[in-house]
N, C-alpha and C positions, 0 to 999 in steps of 0.2 A: 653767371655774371662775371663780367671778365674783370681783372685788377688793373687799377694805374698803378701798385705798387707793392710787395709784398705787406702783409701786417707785420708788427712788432710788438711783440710783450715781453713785458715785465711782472717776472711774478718775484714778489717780496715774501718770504717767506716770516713769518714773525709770531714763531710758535717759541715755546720753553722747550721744546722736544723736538731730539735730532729725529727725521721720519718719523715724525708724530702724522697722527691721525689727520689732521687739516691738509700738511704734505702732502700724504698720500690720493687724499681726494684731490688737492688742486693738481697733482700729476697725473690722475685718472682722465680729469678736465683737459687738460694739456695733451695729452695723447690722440685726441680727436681733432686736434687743428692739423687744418692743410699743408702737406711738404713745403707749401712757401712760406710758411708764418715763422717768423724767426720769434727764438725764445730765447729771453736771457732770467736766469736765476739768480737772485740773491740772497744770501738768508743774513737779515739781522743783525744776530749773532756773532758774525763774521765781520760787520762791520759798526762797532761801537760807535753810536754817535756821543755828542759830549751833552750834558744836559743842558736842555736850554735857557738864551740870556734873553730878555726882553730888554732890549733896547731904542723902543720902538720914540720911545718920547726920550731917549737920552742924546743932546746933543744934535747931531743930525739924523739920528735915525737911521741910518744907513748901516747895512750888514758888509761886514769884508768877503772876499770872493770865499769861497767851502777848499777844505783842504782836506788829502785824507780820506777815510771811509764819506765824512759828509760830502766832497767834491763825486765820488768814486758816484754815490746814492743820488747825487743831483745829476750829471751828468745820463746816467741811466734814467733817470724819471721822466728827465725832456728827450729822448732819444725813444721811447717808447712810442706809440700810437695806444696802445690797450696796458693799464695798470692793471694789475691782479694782487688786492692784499689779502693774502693766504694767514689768518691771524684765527687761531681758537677763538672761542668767548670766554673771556675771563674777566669776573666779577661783572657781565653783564654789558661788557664792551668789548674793545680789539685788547689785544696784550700791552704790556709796557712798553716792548720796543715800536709797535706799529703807531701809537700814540706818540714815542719821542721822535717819530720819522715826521706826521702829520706837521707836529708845531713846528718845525724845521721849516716846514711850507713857510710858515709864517716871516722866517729869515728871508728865505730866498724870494719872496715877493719884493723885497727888498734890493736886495745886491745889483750894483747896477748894470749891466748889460745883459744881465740872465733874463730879463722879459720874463718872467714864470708866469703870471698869468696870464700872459698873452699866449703863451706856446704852452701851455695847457688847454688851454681851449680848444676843445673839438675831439678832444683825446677820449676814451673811454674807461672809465674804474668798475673793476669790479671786484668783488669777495669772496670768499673760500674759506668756509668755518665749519666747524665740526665743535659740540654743546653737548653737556654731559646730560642736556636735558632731551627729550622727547617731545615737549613744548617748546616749537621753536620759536613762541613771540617772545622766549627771553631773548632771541637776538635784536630785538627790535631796536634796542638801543647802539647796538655796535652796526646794525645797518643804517639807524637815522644819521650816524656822526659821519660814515664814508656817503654815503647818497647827498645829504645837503653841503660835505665839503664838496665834491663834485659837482654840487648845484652852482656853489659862490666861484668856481672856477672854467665856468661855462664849460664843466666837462658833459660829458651824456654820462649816466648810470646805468652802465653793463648789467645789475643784479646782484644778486646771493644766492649763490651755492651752499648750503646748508646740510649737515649732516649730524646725524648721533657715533657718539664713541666717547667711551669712559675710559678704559684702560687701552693698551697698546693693541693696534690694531683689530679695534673695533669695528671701525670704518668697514673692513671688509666683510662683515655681518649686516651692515645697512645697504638693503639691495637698491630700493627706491632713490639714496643716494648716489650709488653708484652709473646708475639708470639716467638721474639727471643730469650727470655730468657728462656725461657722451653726448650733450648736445648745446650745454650749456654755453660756451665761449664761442660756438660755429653760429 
């Protein structure tokens, strides 16, 4: 099937651990896309965002343009076609930082000439998690919270990539994980 364009992703890395376990799977994932698919990485980490202000009913409402890691994160987010949030499950959802990137959304629906919801739509989100459990309906909750945010932003819902790993490099003991990621993002 031929392309009108190469793909573009975006994988968010938003683990507490540098080549933690979820990494390593979402770069297992990533190795199996076509020489045309450009990938851009970010982790988190690297770019602190500030916590967030609701302003939503203060005054006008209106958010100022992003500066800084938050511009750096917005600019990549609408510049993608395919999101990838690569976030453990912790306490039963995505991590802290993947959660304070999420409400950000919230801003940037906002800000005026960003259109985020409009150039969001059509894009594709998907996940990459790695659960110290064996039972993975405990991620149900950190796939319900990316699935239905992609639902309210007319995005499609790429999936979950799902894996076990407790300690460091775990992951590469989970063969059936590894297995599904070789085909997971193509």
């Amino acid at each position: 099937m031929p392309f009108d364009h190469p793909s573009t992703y975006l994988f968010l890395l938003a683990g507490a651990r540098q080549g933690g376990n979820t990494e390593t799977l979402a770069r297992t994932a990533a190795a199996e896309l076509p020489a045309h698919a450009t990938q851009t990485w970010l982790n988190l980490r690297d770019l602190p965002l500030p916590p967030f202000d609701d302003i939503r009913h203060t005054g006008d409402g209106v958010y100022p343009r992003p500066e800084g890691p938050e511009k750096t994160l917005l600019d990549a987010t609408l510049a993608a076609d395919n999101l990838v949030i690569a976030s453990p499950l912790y306490w039963y959802s995505v991590s802290a930082s993947a959660k304070l990137y999420l409400d950000h959304w919230s801003a940037w629906l906002r800000v005026p000439g960003a259109d985020f919801k409009a150039r969001m739509r059509g894009k594709t989100l998907w996940t990459v998690s790695v659960l110290s459990s064996t039972d993975f309906s405990t991620a149900d909750p950190l796939i319900g919270t990316l699935r239905l945010s992609a639902a309210y932003l007319g995005m499609t819902w790429g999936g979950a990539l799902l894996g076990y790993g407790n300690r460091p490099d775990d992951i590469l003991t989970d063969p059936e994980a590894l297995t599904r990621a070789k085909t997971f993002l193509t």
